[in-house]
Structures are given as structure tokens and as C-alpha cells.
PDB file of N, CA, C, O and CB in Angstrom:
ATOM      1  N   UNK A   1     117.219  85.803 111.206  1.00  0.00           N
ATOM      2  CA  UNK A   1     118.554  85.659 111.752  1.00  0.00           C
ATOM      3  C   UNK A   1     119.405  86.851 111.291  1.00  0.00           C
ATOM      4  O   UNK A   1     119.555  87.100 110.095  1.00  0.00           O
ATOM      5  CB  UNK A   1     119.192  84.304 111.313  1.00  0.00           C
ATOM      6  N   UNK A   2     120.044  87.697 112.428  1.00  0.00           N
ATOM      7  CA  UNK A   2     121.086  88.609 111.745  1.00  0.00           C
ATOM      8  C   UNK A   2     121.975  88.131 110.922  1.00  0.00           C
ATOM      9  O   UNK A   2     122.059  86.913 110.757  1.00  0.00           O
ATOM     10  CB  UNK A   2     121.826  89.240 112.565  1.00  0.00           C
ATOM     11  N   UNK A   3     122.945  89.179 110.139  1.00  0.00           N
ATOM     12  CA  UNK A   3     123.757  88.887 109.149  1.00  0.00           C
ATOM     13  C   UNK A   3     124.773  89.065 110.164  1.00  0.00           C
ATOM     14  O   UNK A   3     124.746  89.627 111.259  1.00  0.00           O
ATOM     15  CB  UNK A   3     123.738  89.691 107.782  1.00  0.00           C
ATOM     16  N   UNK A   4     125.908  88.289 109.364  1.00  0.00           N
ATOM     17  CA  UNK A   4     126.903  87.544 110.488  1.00  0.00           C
ATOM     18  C   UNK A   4     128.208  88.531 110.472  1.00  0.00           C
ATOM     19  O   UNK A   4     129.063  88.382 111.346  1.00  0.00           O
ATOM     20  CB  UNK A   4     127.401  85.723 109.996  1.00  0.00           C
ATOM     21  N   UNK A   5     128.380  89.723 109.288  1.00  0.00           N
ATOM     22  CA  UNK A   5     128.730  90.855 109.136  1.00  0.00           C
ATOM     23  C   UNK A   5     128.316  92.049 109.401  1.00  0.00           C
ATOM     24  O   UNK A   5     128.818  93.173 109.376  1.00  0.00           O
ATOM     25  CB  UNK A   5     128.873  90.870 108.391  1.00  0.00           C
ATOM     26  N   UNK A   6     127.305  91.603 109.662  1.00  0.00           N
ATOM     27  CA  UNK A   6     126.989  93.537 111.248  1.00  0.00           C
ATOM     28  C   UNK A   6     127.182  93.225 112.363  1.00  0.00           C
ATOM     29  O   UNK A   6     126.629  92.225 112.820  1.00  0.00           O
ATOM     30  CB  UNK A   6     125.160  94.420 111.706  1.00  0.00           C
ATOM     31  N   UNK A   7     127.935  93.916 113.034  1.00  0.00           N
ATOM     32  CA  UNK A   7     128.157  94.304 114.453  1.00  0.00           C
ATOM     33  C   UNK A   7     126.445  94.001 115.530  1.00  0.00           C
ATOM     34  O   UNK A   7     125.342  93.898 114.993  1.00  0.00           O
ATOM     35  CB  UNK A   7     128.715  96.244 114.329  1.00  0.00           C
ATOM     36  N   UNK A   8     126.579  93.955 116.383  1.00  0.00           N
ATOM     37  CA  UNK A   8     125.278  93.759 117.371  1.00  0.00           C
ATOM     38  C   UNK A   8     125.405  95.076 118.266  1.00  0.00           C
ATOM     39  O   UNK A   8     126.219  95.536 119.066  1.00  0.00           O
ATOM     40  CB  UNK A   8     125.330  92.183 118.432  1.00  0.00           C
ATOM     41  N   UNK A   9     123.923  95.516 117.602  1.00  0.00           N
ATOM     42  CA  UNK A   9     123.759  96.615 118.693  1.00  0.00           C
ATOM     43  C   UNK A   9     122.890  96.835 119.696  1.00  0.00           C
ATOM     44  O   UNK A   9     122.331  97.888 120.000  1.00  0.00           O
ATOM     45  CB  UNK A   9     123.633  97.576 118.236  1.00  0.00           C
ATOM     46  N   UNK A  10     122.815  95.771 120.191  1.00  0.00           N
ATOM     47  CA  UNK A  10     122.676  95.366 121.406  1.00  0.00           C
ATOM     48  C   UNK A  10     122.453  96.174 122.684  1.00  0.00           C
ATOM     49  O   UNK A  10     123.492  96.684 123.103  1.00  0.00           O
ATOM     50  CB  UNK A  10     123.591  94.755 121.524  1.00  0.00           C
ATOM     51  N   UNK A  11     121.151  96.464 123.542  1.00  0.00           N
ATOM     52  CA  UNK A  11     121.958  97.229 124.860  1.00  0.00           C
ATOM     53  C   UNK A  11     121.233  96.046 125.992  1.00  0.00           C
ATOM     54  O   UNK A  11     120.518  95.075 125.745  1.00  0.00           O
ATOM     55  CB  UNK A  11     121.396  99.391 125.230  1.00  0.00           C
ATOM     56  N   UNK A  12     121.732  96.566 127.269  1.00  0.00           N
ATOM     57  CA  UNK A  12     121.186  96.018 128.180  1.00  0.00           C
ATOM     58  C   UNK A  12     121.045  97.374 128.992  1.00  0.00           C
ATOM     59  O   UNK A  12     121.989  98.097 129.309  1.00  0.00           O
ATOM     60  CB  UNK A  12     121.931  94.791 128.734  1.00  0.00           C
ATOM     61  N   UNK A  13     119.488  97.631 129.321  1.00  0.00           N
ATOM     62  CA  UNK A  13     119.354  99.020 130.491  1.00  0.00           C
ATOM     63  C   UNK A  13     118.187  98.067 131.671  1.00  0.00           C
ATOM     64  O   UNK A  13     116.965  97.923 131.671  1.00  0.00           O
ATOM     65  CB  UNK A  13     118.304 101.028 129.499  1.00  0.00           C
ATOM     66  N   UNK A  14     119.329  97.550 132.613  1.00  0.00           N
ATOM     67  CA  UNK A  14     118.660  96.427 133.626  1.00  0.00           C
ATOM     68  C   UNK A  14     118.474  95.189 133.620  1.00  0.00           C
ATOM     69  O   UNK A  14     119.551  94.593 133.663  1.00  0.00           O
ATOM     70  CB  UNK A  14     117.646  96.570 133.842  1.00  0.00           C
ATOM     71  N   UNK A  15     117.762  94.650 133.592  1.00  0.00           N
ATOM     72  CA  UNK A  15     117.270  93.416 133.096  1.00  0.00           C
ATOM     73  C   UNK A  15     116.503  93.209 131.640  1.00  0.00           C
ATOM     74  O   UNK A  15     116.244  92.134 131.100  1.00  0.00           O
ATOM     75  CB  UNK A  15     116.420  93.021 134.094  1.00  0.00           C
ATOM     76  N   UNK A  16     116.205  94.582 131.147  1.00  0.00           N
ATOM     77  CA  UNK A  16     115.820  94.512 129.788  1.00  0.00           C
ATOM     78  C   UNK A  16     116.574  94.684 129.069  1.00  0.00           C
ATOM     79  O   UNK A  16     117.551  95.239 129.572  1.00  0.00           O
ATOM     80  CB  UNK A  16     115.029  95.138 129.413  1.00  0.00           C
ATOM     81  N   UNK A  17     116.676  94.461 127.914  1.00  0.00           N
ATOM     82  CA  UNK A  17     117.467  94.090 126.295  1.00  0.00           C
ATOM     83  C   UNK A  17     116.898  94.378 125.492  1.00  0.00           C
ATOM     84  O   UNK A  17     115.697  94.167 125.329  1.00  0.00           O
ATOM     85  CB  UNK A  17     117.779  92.817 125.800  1.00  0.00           C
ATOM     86  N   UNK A  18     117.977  95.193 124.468  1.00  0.00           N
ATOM     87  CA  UNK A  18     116.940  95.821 123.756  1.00  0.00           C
ATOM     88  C   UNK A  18     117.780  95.722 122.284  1.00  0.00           C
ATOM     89  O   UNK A  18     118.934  96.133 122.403  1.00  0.00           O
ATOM     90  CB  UNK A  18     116.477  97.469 124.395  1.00  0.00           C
ATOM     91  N   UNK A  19     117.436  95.270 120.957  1.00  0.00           N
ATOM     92  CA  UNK A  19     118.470  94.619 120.140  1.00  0.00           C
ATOM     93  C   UNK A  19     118.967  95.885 119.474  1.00  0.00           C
ATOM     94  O   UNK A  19     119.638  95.660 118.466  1.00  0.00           O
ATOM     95  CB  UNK A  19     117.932  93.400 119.085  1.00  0.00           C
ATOM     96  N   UNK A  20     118.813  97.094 119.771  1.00  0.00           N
ATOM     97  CA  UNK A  20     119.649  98.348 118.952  1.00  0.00           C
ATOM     98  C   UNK A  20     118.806  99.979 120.143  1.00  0.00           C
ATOM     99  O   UNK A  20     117.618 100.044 120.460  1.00  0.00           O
ATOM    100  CB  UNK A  20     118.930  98.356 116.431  1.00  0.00           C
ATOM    101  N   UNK A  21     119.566 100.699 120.406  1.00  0.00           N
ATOM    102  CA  UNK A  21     119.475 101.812 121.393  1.00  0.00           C
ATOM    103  C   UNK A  21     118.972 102.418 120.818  1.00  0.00           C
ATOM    104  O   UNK A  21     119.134 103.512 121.358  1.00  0.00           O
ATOM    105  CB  UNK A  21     120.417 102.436 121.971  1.00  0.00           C
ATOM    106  N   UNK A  22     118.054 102.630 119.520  1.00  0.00           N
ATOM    107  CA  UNK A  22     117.217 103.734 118.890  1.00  0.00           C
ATOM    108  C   UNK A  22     115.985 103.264 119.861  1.00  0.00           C
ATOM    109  O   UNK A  22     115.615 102.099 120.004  1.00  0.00           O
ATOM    110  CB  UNK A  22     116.957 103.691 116.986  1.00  0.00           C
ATOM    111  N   UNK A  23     115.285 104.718 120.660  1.00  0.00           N
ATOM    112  CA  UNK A  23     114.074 104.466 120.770  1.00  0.00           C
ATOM    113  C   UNK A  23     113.418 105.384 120.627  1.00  0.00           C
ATOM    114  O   UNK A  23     114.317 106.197 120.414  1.00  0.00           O
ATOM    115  CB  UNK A  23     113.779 103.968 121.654  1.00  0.00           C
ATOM    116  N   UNK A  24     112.204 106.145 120.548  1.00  0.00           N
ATOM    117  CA  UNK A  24     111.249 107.066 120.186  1.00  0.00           C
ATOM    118  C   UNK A  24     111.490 108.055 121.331  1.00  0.00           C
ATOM    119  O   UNK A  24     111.743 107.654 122.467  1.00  0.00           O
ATOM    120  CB  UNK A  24     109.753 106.469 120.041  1.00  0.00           C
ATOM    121  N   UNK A  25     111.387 109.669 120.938  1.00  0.00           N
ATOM    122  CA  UNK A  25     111.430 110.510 121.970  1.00  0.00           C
ATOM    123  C   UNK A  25     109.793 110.207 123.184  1.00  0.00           C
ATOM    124  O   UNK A  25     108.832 109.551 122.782  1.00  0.00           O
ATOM    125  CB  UNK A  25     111.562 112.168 121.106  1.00  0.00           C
ATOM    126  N   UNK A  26     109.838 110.738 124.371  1.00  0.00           N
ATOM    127  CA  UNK A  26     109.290 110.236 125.103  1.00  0.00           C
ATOM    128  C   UNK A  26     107.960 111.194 125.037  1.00  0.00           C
ATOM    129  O   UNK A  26     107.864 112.369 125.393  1.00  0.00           O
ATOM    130  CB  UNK A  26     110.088 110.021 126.248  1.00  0.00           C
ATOM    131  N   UNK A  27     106.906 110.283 124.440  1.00  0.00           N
ATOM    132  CA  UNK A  27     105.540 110.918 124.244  1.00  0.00           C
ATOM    133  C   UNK A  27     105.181 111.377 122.662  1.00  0.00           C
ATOM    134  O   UNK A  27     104.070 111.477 122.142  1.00  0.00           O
ATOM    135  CB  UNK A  27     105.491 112.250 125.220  1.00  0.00           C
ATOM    136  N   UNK A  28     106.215 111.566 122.210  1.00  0.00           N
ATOM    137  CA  UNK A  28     106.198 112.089 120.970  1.00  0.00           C
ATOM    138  C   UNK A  28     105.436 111.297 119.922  1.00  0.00           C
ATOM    139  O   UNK A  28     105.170 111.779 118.822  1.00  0.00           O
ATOM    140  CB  UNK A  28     107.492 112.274 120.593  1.00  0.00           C
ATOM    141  N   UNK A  29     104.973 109.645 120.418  1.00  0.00           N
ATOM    142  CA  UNK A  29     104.028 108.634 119.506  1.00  0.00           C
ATOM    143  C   UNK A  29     103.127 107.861 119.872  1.00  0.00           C
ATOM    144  O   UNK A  29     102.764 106.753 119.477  1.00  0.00           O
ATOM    145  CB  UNK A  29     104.604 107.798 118.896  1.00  0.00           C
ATOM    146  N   UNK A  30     102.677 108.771 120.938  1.00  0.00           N
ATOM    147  CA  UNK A  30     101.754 108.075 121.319  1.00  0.00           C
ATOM    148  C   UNK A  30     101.959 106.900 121.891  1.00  0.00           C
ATOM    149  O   UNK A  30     103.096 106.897 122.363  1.00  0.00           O
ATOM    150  CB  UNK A  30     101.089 107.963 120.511  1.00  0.00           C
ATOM    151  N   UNK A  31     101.417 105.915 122.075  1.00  0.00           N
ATOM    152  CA  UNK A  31     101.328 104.373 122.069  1.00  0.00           C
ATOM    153  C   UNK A  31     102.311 103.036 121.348  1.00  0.00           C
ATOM    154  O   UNK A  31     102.707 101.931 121.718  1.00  0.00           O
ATOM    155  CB  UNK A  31     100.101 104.261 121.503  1.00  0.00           C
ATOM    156  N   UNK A  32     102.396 103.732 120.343  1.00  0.00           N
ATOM    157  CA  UNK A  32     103.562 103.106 119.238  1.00  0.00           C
ATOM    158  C   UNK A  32     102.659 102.923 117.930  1.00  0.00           C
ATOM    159  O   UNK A  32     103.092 102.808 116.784  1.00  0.00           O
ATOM    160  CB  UNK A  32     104.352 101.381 119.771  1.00  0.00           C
ATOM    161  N   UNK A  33     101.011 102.918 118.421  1.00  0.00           N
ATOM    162  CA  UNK A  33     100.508 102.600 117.279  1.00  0.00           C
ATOM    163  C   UNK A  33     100.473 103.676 116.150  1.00  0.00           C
ATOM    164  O   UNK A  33     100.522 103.487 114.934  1.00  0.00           O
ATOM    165  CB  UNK A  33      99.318 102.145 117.562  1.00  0.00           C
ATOM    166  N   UNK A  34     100.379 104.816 116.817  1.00  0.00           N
ATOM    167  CA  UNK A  34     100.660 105.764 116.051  1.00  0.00           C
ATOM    168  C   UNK A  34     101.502 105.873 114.925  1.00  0.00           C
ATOM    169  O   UNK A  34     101.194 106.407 113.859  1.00  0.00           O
ATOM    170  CB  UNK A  34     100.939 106.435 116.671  1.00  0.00           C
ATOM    171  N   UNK A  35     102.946 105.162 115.307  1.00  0.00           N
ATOM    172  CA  UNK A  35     104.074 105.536 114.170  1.00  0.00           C
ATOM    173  C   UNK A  35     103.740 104.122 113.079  1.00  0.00           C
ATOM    174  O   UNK A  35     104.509 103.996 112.126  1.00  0.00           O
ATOM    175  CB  UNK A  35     106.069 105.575 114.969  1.00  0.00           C
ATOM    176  N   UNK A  36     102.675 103.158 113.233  1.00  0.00           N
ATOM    177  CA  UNK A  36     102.839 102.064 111.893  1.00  0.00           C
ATOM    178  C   UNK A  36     102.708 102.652 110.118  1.00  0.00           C
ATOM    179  O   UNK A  36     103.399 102.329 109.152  1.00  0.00           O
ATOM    180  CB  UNK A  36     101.413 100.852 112.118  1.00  0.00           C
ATOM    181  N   UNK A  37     101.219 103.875 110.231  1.00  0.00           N
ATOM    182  CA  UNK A  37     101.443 104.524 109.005  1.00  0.00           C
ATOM    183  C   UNK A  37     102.879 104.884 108.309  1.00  0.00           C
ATOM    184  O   UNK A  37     103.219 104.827 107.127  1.00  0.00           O
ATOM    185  CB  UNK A  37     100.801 105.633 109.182  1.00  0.00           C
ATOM    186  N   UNK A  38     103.597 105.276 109.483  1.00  0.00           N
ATOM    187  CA  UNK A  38     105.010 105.690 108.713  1.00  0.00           C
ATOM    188  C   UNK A  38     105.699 105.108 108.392  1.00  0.00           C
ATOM    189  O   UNK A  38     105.988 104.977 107.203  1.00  0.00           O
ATOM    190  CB  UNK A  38     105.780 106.284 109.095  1.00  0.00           C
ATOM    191  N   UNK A  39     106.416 104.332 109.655  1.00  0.00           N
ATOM    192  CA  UNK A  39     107.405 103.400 109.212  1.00  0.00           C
ATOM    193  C   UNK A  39     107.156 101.630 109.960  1.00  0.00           C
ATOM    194  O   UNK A  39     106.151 101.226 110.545  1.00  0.00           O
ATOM    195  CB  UNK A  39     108.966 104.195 109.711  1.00  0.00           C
ATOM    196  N   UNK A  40     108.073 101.087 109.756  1.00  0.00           N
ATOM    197  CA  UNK A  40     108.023  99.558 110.638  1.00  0.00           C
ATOM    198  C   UNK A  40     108.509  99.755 112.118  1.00  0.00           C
ATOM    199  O   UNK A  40     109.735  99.809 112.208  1.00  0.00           O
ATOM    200  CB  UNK A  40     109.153  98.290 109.912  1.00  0.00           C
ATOM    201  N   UNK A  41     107.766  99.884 113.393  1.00  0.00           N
ATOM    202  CA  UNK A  41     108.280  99.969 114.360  1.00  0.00           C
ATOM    203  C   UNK A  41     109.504  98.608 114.748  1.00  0.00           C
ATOM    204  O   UNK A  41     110.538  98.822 115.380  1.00  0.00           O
ATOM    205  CB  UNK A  41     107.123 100.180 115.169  1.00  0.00           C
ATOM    206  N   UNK A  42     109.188  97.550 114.335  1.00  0.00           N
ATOM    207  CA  UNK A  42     110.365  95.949 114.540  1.00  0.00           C
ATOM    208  C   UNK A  42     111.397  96.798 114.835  1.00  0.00           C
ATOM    209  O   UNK A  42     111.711  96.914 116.019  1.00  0.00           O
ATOM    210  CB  UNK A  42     110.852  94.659 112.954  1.00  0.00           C
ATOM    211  N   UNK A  43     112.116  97.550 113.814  1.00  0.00           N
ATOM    212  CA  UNK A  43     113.530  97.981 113.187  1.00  0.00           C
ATOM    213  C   UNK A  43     113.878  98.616 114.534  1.00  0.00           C
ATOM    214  O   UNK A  43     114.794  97.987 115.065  1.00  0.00           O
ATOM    215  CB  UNK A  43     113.575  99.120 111.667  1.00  0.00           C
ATOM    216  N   UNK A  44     113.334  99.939 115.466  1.00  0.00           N
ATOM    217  CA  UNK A  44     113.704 100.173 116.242  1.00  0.00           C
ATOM    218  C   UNK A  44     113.329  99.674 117.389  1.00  0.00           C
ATOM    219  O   UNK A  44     112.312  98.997 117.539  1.00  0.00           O
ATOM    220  CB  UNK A  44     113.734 100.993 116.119  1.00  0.00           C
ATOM    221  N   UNK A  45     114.571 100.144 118.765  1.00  0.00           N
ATOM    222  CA  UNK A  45     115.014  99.204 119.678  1.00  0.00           C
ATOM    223  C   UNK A  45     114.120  99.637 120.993  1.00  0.00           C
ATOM    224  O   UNK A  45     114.637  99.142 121.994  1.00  0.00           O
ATOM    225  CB  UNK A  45     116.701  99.250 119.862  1.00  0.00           C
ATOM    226  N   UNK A  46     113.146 100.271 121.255  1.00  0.00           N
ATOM    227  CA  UNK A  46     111.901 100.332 121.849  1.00  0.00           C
ATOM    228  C   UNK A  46     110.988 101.816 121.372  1.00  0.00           C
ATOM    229  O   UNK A  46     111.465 102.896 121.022  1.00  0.00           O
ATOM    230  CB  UNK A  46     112.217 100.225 123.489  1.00  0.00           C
ATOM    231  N   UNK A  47     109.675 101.462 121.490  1.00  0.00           N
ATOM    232  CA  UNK A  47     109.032 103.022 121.621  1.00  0.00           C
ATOM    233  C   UNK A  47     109.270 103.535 123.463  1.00  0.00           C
ATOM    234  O   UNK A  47     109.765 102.874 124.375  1.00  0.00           O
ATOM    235  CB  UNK A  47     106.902 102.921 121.107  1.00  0.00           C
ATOM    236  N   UNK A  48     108.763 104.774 123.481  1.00  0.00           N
ATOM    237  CA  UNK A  48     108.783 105.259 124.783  1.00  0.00           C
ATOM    238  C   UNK A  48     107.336 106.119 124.861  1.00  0.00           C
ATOM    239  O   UNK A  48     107.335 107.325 124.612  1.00  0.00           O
ATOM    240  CB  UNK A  48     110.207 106.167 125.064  1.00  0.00           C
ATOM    241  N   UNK A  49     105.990 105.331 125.262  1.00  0.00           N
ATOM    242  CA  UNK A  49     105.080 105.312 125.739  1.00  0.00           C
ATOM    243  C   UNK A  49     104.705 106.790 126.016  1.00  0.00           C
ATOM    244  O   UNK A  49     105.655 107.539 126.244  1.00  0.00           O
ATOM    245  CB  UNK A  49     105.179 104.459 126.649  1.00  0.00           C
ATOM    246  N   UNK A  50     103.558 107.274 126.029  1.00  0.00           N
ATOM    247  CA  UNK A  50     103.179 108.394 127.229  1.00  0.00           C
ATOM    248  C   UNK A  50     103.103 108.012 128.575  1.00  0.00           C
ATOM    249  O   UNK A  50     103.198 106.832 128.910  1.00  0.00           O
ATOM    250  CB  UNK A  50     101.858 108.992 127.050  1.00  0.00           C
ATOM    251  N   UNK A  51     102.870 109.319 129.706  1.00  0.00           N
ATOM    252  CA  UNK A  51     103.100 108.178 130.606  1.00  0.00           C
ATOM    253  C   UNK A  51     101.693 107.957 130.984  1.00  0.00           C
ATOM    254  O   UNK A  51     100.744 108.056 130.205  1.00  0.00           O
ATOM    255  CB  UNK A  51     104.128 108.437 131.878  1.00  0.00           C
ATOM    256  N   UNK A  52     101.618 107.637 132.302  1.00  0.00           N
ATOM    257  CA  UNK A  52     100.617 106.624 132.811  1.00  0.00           C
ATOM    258  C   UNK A  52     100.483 106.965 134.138  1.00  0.00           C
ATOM    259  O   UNK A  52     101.549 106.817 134.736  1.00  0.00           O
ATOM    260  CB  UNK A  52     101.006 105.130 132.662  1.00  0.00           C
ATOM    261  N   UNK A  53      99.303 107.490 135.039  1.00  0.00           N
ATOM    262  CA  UNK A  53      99.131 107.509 136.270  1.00  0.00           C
ATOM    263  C   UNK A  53      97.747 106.938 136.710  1.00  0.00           C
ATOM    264  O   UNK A  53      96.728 107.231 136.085  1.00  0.00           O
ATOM    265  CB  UNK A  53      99.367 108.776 136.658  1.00  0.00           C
ATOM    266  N   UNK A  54      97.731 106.125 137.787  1.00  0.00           N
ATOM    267  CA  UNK A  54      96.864 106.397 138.798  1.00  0.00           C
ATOM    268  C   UNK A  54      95.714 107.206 139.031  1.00  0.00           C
ATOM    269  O   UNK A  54      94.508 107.178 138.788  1.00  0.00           O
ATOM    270  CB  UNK A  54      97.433 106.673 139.473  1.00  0.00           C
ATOM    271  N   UNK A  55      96.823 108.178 139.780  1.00  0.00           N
ATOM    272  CA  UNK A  55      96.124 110.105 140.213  1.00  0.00           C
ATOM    273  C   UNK A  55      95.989 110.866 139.084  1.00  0.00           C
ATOM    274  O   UNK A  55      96.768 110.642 138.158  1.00  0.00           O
ATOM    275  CB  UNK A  55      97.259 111.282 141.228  1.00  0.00           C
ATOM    276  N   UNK A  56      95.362 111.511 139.000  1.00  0.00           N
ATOM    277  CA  UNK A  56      95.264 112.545 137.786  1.00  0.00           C
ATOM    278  C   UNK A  56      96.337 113.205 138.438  1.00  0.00           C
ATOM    279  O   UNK A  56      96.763 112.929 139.560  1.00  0.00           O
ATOM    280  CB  UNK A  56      93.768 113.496 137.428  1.00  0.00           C
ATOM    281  N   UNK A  57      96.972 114.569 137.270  1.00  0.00           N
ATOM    282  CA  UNK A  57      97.952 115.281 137.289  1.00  0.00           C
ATOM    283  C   UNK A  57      97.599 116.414 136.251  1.00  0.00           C
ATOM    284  O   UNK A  57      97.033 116.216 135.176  1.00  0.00           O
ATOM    285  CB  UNK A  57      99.143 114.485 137.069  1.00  0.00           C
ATOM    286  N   UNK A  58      97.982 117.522 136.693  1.00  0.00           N
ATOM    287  CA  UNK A  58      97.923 118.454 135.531  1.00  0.00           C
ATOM    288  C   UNK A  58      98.575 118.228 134.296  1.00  0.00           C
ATOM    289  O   UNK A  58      98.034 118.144 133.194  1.00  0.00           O
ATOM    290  CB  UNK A  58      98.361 119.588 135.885  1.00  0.00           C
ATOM    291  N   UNK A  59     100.010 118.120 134.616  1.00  0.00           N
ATOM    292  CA  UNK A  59     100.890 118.532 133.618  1.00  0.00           C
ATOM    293  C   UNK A  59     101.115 119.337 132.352  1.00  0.00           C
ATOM    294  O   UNK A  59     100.183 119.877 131.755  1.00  0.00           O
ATOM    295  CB  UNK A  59     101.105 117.812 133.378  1.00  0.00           C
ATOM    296  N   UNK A  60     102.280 119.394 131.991  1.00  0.00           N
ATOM    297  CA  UNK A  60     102.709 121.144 131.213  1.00  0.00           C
ATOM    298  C   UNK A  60     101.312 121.799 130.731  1.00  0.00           C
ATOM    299  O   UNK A  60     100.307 121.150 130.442  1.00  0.00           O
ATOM    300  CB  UNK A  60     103.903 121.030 129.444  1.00  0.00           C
ATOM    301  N   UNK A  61     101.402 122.822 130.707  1.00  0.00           N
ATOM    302  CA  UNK A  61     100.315 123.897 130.284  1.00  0.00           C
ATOM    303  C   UNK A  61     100.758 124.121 128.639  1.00  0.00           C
ATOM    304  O   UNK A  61     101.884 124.249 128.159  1.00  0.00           O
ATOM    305  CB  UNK A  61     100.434 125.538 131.352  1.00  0.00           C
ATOM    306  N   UNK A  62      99.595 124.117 128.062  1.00  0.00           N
ATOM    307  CA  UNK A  62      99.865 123.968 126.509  1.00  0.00           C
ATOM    308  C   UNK A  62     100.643 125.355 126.146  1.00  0.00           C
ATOM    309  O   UNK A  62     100.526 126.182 127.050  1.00  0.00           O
ATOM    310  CB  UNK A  62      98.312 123.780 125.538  1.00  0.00           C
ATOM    311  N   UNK A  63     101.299 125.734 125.189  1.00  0.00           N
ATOM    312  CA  UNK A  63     101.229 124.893 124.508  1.00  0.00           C
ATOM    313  C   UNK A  63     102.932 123.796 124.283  1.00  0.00           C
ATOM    314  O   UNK A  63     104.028 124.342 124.160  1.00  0.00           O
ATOM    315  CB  UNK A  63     100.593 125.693 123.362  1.00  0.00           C
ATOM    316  N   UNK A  64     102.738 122.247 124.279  1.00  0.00           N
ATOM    317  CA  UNK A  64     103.634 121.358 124.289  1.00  0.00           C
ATOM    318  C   UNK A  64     104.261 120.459 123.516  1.00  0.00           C
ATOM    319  O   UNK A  64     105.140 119.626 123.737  1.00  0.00           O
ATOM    320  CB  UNK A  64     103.398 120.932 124.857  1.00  0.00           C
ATOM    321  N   UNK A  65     103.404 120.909 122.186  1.00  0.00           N
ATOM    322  CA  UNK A  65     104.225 120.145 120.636  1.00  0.00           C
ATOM    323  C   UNK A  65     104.445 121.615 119.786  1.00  0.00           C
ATOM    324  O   UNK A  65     103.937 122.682 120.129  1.00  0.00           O
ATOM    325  CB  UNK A  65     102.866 118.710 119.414  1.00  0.00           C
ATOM    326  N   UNK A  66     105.015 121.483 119.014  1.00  0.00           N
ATOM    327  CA  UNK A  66     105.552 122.296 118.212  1.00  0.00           C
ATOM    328  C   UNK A  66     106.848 122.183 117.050  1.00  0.00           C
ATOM    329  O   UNK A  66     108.044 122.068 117.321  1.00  0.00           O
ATOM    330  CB  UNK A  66     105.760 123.060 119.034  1.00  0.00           C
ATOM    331  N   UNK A  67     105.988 122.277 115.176  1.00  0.00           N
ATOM    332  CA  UNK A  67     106.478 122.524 114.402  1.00  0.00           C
ATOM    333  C   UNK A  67     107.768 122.985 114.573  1.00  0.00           C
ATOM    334  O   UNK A  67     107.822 124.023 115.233  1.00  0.00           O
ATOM    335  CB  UNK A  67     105.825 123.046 113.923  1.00  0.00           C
ATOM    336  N   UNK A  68     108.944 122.495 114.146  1.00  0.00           N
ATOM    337  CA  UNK A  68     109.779 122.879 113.380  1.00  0.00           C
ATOM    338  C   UNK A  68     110.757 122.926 112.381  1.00  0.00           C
ATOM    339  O   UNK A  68     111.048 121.753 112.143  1.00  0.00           O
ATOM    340  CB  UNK A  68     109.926 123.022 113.681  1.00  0.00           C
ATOM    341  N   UNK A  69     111.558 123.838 111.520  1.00  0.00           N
ATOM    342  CA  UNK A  69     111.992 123.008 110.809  1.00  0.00           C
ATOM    343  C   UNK A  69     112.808 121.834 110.874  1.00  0.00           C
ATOM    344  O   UNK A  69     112.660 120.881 110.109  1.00  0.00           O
ATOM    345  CB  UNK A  69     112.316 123.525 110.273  1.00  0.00           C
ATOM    346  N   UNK A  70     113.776 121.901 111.896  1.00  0.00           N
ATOM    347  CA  UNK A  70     114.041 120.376 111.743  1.00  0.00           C
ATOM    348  C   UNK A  70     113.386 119.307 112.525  1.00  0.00           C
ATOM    349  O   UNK A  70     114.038 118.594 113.287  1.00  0.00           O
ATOM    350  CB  UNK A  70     115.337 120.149 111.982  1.00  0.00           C
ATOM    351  N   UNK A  71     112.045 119.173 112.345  1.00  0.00           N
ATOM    352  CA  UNK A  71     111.502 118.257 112.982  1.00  0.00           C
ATOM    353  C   UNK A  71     110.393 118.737 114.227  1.00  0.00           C
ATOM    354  O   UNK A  71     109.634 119.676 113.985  1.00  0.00           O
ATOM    355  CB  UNK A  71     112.635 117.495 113.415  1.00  0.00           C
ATOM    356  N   UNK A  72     110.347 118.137 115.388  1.00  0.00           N
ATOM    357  CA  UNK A  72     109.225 118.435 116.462  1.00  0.00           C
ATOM    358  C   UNK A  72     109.807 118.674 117.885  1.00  0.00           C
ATOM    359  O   UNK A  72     110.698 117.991 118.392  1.00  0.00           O
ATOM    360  CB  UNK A  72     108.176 117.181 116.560  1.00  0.00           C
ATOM    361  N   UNK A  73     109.053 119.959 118.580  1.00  0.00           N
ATOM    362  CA  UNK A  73     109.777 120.190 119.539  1.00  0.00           C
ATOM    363  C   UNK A  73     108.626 119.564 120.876  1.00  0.00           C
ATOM    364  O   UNK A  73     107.411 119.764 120.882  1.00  0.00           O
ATOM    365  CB  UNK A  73     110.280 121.866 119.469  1.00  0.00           C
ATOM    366  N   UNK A  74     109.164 119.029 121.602  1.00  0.00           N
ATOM    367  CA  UNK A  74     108.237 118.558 122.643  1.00  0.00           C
ATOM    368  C   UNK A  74     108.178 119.019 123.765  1.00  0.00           C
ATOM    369  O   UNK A  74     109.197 119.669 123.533  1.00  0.00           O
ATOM    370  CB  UNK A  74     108.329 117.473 122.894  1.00  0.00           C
ATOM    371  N   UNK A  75     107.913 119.331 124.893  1.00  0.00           N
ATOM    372  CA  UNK A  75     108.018 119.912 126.181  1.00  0.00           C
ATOM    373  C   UNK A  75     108.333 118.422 127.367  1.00  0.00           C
ATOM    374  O   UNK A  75     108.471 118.612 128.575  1.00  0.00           O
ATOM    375  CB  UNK A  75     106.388 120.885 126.471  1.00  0.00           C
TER     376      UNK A  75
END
């Protein structure tokens, strides 16, 4: 049960609900299973999947992750 002294951060994007607007940059974790070594996924308010087709597709030409210092750059 939340504490009755934090605010609700709450979103609604459609018909989905999502209990706080932090979600994972898009591709950046894989599956979600990826991020359990690190931290508790619960806490944030969705992952954002790779995507998913059908048809095959090329997409971006490597190279598309990349070191930096503050963190990871994605394409």
C-alpha cells in the first residue's frame, strides 16, 4: 500500500496506467530481463521493449550503442 504522504505519480497514456512516468529508453534493455542484475524493475513505471516485426527489416547500420561519459548513447 502507498504511503499516504507521497503524492501519486500516476500517468494514464490511453487506456494504460502506469503508477510513475519513469520508463526505460527504447531498446536500451533489452526485454526488461536484462536490467534485474542491476536494479528492481517493480519501482519503475514501464520498460520499453525492443521492437518486434513480422517482416524482417534492416535497420540502423552499426555502429548503434555507444559509451559515454554520461551514460549510453543509442541510435
Amino acid at each position: 500500500m502507498p504511503r499516504q504522504d507521497r503524492p501519486s505519480l500516476a500517468v494514464k497514456l490511453g487506456a494504460l496506467r502506469l503508477k510513475n512516468p519513469v520508463l526505460t529508453a527504447s531498446g536500451t534493455s533489452g526485454y526488461g530481463i536484462d536490467l534485474l542484475p542491476h536494479f528492481d524493475i517493480s519501482g519503475i513505471g514501464g520498460v520499453v521493449s525492443k521492437s518486434l516485426s513480422l517482416a524482417p527489416r534492416e535497420g540502423n547500420p552499426p555502429v548503434r550503442l555507444s559509451e559515454t561519459p554520461g551514460g549510453m548513447l543509442n541510435s
